[in-house]
Backbone as numpy.savetxt, mean C-alpha at the origin, in Angstrom:
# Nx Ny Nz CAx CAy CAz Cx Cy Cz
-1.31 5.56 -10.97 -1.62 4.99 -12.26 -2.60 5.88 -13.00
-2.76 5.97 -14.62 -3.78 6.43 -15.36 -4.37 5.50 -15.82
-5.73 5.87 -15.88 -6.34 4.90 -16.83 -6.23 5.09 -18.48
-6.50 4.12 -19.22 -6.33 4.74 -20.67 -8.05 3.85 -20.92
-8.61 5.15 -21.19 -10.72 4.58 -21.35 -10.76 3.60 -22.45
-11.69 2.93 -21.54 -12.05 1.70 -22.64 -11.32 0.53 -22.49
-10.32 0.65 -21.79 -9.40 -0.04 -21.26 -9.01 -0.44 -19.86
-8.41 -1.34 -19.56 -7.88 -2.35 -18.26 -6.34 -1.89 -17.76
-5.83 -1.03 -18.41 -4.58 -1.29 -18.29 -4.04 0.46 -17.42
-2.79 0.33 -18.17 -2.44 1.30 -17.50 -1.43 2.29 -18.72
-0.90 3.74 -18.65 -0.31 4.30 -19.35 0.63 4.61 -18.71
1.76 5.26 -20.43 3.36 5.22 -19.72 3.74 6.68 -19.89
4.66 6.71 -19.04 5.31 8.48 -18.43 6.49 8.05 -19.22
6.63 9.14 -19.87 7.79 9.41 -20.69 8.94 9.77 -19.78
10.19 9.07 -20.18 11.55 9.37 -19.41 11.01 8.89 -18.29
10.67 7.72 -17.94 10.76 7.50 -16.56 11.02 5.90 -16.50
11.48 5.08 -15.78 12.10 4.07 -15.64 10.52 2.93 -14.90
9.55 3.01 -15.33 8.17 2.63 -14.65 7.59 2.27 -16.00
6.60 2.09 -15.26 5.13 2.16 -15.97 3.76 2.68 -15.86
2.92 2.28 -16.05 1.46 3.51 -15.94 2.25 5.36 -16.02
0.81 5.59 -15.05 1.06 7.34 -15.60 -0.06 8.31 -14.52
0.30 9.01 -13.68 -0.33 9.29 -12.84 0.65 11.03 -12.72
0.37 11.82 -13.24 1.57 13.08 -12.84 2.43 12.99 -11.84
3.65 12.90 -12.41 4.89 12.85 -11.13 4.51 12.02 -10.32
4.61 10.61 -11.20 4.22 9.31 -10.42 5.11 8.33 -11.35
5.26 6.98 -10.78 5.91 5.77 -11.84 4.75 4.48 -12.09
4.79 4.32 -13.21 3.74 3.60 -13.22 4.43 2.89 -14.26
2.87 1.89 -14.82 3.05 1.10 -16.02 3.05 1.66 -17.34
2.94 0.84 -18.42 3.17 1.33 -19.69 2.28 0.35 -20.68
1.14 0.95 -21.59 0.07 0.03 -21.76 0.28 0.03 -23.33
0.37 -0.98 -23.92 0.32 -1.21 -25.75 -1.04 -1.18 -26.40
-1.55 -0.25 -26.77 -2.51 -0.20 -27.71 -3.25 -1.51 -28.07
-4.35 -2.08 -27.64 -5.30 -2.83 -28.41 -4.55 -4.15 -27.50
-3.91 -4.16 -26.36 -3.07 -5.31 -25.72 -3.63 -4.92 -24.16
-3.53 -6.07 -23.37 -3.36 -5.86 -21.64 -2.53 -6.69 -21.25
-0.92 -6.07 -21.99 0.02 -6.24 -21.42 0.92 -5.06 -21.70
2.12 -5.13 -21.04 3.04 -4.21 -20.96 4.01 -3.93 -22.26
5.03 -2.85 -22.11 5.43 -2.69 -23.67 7.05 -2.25 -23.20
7.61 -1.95 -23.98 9.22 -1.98 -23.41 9.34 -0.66 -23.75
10.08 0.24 -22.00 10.61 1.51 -22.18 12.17 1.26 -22.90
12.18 2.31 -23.75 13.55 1.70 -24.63 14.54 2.25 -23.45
15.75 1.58 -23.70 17.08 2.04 -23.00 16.38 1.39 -21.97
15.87 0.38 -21.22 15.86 0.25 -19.90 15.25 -1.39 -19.55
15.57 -1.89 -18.62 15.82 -3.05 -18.08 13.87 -3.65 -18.02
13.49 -3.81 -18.97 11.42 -4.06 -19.03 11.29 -5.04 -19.75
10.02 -5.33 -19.68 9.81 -6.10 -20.79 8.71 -5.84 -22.27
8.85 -6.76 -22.59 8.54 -6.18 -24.45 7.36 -7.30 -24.79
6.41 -6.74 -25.38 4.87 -7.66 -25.81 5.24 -8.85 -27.36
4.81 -9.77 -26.99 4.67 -10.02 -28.53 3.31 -9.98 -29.25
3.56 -9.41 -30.44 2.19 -9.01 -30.89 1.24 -10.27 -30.99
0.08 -10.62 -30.66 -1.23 -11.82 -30.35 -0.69 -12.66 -29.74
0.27 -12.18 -28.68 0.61 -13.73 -27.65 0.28 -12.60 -25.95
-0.32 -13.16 -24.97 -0.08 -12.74 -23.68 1.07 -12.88 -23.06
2.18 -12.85 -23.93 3.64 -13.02 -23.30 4.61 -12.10 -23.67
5.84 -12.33 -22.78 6.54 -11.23 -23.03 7.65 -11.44 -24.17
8.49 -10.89 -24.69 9.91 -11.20 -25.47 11.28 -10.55 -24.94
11.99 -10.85 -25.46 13.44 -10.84 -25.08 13.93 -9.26 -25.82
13.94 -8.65 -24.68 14.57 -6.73 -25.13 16.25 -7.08 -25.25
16.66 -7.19 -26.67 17.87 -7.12 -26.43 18.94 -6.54 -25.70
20.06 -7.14 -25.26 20.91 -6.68 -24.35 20.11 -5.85 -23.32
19.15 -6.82 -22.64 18.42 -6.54 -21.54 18.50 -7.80 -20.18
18.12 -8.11 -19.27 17.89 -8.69 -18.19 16.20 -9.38 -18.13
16.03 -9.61 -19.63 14.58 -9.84 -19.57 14.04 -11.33 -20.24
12.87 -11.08 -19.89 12.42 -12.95 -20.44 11.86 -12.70 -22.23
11.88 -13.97 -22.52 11.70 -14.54 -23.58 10.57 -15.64 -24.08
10.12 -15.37 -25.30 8.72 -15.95 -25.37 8.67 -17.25 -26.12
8.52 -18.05 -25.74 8.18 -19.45 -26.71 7.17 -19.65 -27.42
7.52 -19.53 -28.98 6.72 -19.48 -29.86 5.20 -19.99 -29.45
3.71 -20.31 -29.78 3.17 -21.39 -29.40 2.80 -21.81 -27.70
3.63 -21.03 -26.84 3.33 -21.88 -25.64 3.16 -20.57 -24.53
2.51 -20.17 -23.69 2.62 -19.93 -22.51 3.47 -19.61 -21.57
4.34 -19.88 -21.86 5.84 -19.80 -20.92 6.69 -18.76 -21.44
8.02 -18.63 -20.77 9.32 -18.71 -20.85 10.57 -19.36 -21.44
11.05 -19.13 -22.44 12.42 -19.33 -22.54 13.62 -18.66 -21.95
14.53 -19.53 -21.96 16.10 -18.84 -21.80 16.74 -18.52 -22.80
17.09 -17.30 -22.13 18.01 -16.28 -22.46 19.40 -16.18 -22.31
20.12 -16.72 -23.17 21.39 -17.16 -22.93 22.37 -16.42 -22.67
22.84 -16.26 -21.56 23.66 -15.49 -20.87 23.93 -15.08 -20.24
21.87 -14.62 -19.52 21.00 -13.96 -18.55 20.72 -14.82 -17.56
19.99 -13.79 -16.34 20.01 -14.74 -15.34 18.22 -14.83 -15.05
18.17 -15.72 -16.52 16.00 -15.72 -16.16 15.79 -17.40 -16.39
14.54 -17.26 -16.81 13.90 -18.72 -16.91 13.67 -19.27 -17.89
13.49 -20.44 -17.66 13.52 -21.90 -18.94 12.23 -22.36 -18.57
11.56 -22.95 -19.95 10.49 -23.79 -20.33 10.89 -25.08 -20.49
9.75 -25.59 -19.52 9.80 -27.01 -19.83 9.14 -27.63 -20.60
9.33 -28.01 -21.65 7.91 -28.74 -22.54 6.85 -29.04 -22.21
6.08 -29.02 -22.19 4.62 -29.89 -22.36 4.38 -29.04 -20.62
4.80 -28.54 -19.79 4.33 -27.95 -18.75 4.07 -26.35 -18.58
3.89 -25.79 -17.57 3.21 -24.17 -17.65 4.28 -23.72 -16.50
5.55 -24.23 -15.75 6.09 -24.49 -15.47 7.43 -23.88 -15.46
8.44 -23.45 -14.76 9.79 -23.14 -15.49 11.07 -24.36 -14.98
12.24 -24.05 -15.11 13.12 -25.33 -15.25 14.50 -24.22 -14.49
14.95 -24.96 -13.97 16.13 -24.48 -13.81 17.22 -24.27 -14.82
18.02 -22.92 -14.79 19.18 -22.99 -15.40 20.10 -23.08 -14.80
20.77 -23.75 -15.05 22.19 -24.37 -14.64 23.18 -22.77 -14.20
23.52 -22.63 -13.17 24.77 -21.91 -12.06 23.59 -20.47 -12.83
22.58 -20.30 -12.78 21.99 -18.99 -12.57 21.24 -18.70 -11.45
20.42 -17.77 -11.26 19.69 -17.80 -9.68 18.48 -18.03 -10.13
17.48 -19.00 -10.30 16.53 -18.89 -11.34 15.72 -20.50 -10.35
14.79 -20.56 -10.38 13.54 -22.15 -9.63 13.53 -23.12 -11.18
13.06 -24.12 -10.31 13.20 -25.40 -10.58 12.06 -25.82 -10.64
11.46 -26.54 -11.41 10.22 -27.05 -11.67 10.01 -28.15 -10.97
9.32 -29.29 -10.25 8.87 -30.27 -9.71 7.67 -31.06 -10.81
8.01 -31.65 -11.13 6.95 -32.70 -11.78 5.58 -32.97 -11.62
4.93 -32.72 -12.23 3.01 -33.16 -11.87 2.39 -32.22 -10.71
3.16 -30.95 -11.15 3.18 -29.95 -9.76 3.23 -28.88 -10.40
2.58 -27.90 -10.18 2.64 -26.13 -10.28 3.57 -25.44 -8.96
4.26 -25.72 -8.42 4.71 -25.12 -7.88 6.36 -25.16 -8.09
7.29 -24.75 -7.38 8.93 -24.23 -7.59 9.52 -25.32 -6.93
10.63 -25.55 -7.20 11.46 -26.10 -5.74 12.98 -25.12 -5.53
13.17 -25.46 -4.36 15.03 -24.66 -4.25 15.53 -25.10 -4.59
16.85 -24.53 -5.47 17.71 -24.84 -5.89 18.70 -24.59 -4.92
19.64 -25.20 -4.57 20.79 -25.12 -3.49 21.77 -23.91 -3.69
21.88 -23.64 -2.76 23.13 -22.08 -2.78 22.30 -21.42 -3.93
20.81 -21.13 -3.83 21.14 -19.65 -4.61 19.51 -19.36 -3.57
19.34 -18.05 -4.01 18.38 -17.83 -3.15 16.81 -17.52 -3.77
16.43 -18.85 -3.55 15.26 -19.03 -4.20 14.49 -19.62 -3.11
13.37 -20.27 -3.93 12.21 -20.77 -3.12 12.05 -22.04 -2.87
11.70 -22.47 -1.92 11.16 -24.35 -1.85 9.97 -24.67 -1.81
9.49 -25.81 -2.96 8.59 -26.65 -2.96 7.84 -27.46 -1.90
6.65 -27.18 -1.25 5.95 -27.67 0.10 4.94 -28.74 -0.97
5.04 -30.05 -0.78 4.26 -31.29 -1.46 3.04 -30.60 -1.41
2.45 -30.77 -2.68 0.89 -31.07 -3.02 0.26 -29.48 -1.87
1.28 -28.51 -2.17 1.16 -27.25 -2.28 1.28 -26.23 -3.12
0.20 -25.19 -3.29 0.73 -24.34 -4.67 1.22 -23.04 -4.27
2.23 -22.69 -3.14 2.43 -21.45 -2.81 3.76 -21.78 -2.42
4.82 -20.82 -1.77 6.16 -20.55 -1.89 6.68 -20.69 -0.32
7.73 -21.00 -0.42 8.58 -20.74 1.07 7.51 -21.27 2.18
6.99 -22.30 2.02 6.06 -22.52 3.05 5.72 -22.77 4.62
5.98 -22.50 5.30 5.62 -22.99 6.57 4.71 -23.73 6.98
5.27 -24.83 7.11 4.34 -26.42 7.66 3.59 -25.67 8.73
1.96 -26.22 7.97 0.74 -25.61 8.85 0.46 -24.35 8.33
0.55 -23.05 7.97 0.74 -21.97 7.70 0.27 -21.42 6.27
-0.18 -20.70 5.99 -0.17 -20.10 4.71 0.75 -18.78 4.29
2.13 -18.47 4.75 2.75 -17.58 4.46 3.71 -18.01 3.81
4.99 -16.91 4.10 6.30 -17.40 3.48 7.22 -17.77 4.60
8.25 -18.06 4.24 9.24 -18.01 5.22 10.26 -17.67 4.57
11.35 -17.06 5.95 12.27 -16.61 5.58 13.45 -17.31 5.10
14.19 -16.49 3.87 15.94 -16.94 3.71 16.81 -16.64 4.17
17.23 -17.17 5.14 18.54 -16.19 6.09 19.12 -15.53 5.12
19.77 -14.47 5.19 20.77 -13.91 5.37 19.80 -12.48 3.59
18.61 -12.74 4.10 17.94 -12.10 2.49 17.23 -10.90 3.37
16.43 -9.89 1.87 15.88 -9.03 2.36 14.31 -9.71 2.47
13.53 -10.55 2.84 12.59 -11.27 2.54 11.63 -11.18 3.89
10.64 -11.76 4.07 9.77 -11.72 5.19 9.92 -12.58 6.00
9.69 -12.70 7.19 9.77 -13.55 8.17 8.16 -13.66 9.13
7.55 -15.21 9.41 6.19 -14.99 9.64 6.46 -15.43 11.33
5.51 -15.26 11.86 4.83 -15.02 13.09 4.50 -15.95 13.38
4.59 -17.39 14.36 3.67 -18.48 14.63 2.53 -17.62 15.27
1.82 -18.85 14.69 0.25 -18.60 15.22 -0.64 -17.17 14.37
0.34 -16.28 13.46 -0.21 -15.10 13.54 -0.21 -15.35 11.59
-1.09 -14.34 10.78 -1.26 -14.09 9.63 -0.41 -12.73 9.05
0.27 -12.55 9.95 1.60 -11.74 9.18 3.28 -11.98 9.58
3.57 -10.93 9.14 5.07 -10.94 8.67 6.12 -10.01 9.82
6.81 -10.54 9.74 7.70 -10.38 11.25 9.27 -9.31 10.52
9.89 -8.49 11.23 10.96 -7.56 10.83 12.00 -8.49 10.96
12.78 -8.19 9.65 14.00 -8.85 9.45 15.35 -8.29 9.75
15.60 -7.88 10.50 16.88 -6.96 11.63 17.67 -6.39 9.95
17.97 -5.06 10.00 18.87 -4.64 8.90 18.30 -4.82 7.21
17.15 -5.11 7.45 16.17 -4.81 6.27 15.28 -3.56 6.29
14.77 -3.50 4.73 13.47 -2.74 4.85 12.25 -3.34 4.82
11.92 -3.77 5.93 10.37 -4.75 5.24 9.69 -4.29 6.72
8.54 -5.13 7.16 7.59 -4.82 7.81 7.64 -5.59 9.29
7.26 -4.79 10.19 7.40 -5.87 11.37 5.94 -5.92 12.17
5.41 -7.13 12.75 4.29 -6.84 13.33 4.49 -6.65 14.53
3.33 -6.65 15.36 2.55 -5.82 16.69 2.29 -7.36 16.91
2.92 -8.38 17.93 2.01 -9.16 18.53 0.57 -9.01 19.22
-0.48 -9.48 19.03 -1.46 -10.35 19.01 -2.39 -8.90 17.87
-1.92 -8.68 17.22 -2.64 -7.72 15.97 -2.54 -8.34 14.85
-3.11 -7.56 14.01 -3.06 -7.86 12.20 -2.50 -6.47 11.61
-1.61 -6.30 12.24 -1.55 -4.82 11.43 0.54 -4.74 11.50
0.86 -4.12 11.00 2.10 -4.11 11.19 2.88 -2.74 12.00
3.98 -3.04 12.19 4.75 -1.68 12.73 5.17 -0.90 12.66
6.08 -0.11 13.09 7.06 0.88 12.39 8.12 0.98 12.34
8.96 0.44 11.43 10.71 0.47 11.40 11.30 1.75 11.50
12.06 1.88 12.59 12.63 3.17 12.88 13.41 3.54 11.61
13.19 5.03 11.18 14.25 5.56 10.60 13.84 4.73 8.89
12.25 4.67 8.18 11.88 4.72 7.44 10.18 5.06 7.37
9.84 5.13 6.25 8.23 5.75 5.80 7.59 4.68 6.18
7.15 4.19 6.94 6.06 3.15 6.93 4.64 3.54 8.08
3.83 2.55 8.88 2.66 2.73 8.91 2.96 2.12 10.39
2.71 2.65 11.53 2.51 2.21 12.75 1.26 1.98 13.42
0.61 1.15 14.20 -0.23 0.19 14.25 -1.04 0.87 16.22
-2.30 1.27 15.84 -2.47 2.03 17.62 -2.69 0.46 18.17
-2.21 -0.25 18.97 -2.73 -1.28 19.78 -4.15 -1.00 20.15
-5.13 -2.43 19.82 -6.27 -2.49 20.20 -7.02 -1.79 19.40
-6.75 -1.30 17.92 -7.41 -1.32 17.20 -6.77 -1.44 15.34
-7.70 -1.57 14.36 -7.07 -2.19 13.08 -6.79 -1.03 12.42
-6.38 -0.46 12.64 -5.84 1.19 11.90 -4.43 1.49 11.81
-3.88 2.42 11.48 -2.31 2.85 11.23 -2.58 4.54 12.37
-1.24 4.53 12.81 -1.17 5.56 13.73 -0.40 6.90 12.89
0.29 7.89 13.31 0.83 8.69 12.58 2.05 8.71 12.96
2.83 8.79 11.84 4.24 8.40 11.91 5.07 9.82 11.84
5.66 10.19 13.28 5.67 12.11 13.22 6.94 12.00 12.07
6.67 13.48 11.59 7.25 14.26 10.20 7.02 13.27 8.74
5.99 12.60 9.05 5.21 11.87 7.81 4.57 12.10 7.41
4.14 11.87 6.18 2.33 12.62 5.45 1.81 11.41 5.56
0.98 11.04 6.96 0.34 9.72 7.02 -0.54 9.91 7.73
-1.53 8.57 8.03 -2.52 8.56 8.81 -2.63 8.85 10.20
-3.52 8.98 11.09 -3.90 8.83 12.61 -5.46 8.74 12.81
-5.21 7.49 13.95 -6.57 6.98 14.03 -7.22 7.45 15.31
-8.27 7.63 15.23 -9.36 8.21 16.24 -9.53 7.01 17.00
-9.07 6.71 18.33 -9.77 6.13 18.94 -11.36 5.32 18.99
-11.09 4.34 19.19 -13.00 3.73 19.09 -13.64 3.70 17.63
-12.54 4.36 16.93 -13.38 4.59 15.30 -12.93 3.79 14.28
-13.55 3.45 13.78 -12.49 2.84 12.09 -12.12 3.65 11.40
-12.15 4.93 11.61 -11.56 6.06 10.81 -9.93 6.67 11.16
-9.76 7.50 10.18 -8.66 8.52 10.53 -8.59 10.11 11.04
-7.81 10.55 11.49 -8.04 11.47 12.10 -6.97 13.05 10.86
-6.76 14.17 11.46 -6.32 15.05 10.60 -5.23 14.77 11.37
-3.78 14.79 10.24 -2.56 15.04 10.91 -2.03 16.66 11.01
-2.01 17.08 12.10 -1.40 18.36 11.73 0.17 18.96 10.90
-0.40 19.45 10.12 0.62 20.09 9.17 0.72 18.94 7.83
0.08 18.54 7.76 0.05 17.19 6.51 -1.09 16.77 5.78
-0.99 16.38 5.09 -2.15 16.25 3.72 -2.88 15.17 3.77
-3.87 15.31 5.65 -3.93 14.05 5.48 -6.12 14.43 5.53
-6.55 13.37 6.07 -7.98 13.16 6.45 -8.28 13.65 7.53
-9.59 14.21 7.76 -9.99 13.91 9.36 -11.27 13.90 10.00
-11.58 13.14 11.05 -12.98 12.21 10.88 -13.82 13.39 11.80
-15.32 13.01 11.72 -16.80 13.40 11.92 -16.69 12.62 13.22
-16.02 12.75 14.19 -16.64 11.44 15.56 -18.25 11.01 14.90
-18.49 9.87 15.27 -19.50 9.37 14.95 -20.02 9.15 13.88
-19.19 9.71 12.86 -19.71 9.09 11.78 -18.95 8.67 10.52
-18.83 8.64 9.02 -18.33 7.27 8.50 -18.03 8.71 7.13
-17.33 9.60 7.99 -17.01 10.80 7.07 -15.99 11.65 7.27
-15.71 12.16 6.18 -14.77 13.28 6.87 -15.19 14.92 6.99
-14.41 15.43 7.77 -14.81 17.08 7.99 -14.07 17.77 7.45
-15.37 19.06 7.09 -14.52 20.41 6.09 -14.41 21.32 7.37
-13.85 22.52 6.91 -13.18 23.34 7.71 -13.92 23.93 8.95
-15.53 23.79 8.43 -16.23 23.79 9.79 -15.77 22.58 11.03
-15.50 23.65 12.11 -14.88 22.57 13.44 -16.38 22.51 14.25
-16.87 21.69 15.06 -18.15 20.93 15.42 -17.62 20.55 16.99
-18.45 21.54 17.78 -18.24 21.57 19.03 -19.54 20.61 19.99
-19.41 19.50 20.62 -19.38 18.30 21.36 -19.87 18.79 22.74
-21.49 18.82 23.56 -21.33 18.85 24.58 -21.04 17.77 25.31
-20.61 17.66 27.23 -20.12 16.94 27.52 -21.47 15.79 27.42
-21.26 14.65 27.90 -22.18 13.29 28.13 -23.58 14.28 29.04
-23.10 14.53 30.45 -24.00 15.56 31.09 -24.94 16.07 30.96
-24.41 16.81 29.89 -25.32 18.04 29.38 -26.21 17.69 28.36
-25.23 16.53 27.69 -26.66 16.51 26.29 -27.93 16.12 26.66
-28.73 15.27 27.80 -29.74 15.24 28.01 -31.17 16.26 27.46
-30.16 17.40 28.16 -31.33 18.87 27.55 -31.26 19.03 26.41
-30.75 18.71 25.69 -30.21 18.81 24.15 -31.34 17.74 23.25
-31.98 16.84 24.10 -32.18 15.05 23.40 -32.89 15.39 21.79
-32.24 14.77 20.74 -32.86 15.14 19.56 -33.01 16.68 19.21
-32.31 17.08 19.93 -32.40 18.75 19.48 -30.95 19.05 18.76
-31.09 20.07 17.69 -29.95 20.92 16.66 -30.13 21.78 16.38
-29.52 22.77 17.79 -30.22 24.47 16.99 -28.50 25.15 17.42
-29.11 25.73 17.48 -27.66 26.92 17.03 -28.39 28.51 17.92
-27.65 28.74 19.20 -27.80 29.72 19.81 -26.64 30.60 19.92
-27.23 31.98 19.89 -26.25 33.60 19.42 -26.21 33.66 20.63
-25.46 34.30 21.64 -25.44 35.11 22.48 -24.82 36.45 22.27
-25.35 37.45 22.90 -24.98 38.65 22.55 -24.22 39.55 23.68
-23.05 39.58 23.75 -22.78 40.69 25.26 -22.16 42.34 24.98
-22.60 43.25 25.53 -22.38 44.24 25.44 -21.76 44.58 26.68
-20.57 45.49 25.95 -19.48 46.35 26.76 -19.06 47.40 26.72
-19.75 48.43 27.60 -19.14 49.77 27.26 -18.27 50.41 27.93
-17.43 50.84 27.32 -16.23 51.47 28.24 -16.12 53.16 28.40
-15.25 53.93 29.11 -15.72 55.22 29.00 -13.99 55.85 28.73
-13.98 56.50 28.08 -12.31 57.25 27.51 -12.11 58.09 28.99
-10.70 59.40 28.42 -10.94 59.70 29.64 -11.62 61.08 29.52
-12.51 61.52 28.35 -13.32 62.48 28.24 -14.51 62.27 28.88
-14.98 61.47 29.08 -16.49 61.07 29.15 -17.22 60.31 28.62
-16.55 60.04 27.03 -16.99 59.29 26.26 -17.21 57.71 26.17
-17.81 57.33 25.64 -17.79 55.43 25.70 -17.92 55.23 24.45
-16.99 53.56 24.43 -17.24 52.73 22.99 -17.59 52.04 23.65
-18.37 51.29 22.48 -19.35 49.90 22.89 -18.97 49.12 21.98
-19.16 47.72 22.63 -18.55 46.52 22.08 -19.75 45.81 22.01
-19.97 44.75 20.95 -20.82 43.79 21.23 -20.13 42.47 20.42
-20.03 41.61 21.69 -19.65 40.57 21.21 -20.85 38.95 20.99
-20.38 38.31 19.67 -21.22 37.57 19.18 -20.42 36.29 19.42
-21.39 35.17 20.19 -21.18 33.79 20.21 -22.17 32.98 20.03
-21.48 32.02 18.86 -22.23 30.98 18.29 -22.22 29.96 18.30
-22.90 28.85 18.80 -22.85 27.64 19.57 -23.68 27.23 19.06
-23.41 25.73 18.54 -24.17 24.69 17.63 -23.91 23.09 18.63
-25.64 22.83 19.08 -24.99 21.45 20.12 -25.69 20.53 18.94
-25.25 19.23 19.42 -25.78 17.92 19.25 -26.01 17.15 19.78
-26.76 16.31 19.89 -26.67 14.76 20.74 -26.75 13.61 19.72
């Protein structure tokens, strides 16, 4: 995303099917003196109305529509979006479209039968609910999430792209044979996913580690940083005693002379530099 100063929002990349604006990125698309979105022409978005926080109807588009006066949604006749219900904040079902259903004296959706939407959990304000639970649940036969008893995430849906967890973790897994984020057991980090530009976690650390050959981070053991190209050599547990509170940096110097087969000698002197810590 870009920022546009002075502003909340986000800017739009020309020729690109998104919004914002980040170089050779997809982002949003921000309307002048508005913090809402604006319509890329030729393409399936939506369109501001000028002093309303709502959207309008992009002709011969797939998009929603603004009710004069109100907060909501109208339908779009033809399309497969949403209806306003009077006097509520609410949407309504349209008749043989794929579109939720409003419930009465309620902010929340209900399912509509044979299409694949969401169901209404009583004197709940969230979606697909699982009795007891705060997630979603799944729609057979959809690309959607599937939750975990007992657990606060989301479970792999066989022949989807979505996320699968790591029983007794909070972190998720790695679906073979896509980009995602694999999980080191026994700790809350992402592992490195080989021929990926992704993370790897250091053991014992909340940090990440450098991936080789990739654009990634890589941590300071011990501390809450990352390292430049200086590499930082570790004596063992052992040894640091003699070290205690000490940081110096010792040269050693060795000399080597060799003799040709005249008589002659070159001399070598070799330099080593050793930096401890404790």
């Amino acid at each position: 995303y870009d920022y546009i100063p002075y502003t909340n929002c986000y800017d739009y990349i020309p020729y690109r099917n998104c919004y914002d604006y980040i170089p050779h990125r997809n982002c949003y698309d921000y309307i002048p003196h508005r913090n809402c979105y604006d319509y890329i022409p030729y393409r399936n978005c939506y369109d501001y109305i000028p002093y309303t926080n709502c959207y309008d109807y992009i002709p011969y588009t797939n998009c929603y529509d603004y009710i004069p006066y109100t907060n909501c949604y109208d339908y779009i006749p033809y399309t497969n979006c949403y209806d306003y219900i009077p006097h509520t904040n609410c949407y309504d079902y349209i008749p043989y479209t794929n579109c939720y259903d409003y419930i009465p004296y309620t902010n929340c959706y209900n399912y509509i039968p044979y299409t694949n939407c969401y169901d209404y959990i009583p004197y709940r304000n969230c979606y697909g609910y699982i009795t007891y639970r705060n997630c979603y649940d799944y729609i057979p036969y959809r690309n959607c999430y599937d939750y975990i008893p007992y657990t606060n995430c989301y479970n792999y849906i066989p022949y989807t792209n979505c996320y699968n967890y790591i029983p007794y973790t909070n972190c998720y897994d790695y679906i073979p044979y896509r980009n995602c984020y694999d999980y080191i057991p026994y700790t809350n980090c992402y592992d490195y996913i080989p021929y990926r530009n992704c993370y790897d976690y250091i053991p014992y650390t909340n940090c990440y580690n450098y991936i080789p050959y990739t654009n990634c981070y890589d941590y300071i053991t011990y501390t809450n940083c990352y390292e430049s190209a200086i590499k930082i050599v570790r004596l063992p547990a052992p040894l640091s005693f003699l070290f205690n509170r000490m940081n110096f940096v010792v040269s050693l110097a060795f000399h080597s002379k060799g003799n040709n087969s005249n008589g002659g000698g070159n001399s070598r002197i070799f330099f080593i530099r050793l930096r401890f810590f404790h």
